[in-house]
C-alpha positions, 0 to 999 in steps of 0.5 A, spaced: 588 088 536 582 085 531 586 080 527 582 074 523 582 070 530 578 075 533 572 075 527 572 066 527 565 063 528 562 070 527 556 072 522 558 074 515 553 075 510 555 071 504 560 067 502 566 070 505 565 076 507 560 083 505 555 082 499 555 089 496 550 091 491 552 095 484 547 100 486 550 102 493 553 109 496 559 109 501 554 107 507 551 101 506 547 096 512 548 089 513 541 085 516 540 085 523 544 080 527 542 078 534 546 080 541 548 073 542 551 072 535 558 075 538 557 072 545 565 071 545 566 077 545 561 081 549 564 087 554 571 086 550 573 093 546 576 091 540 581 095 535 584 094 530 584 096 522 580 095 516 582 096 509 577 096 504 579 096 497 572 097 492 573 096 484 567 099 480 566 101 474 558 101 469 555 093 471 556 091 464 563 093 463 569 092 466 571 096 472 574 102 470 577 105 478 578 103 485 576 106 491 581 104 497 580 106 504 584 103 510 580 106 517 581 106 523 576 102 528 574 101 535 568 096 537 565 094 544 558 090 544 556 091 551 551 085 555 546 091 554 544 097 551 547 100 544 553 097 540 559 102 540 563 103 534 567 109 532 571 109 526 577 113 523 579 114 515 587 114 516 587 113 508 582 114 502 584 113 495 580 113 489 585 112 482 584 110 475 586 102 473 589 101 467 586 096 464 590 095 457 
């Protein structure tokens, strides 16, 4: 299972975690990272889940819903060729926050 000893000392991009600009899709990128940054767990395969909650709403207003997804992920880095990665949504919701 993934847990947040498994992730220590890998990279991240921005503090704490993934920094999402305002105009995105449900696909985002991160920069390239090299091989050799998760040399502490290449050949391993990794599973666990990741959930992902997004409020949004127009930039200069509050946010107004909030997009939460919990998946399912299997990772392996091997010492060559691609990167193996394989994700399955358990649960998708997208609701209306009260902000009264």
């Amino acid at each position: 299972m993934i847990n947040h000893q498994a992730w220590e000392g890998l990279p991240v991009h921005g503090p704490g975690g993934f920094s999402l600009p305002t105009a995105i899709s449900r696909y985002y990128g991160a920069n390239a990272t090299k091989r050799s940054d998760f040399a502490q767990v290449i050949g391993q395969r990794l599973e666990g889940t990741v959930n992902i909650s997004i409020s949004y709403g127009h930039p200069e207003l509050l946010p107004v819903r909030r997009l939460s997804v919990s998946m399912a992920i299997i990772l392996e880095i091997p010492a060559v060729g691609p990167l193996l990665f394989g994700a399955n949504i358990l649960e998708e919701s997208d609701q209306a926050l009260n902000l009264v």
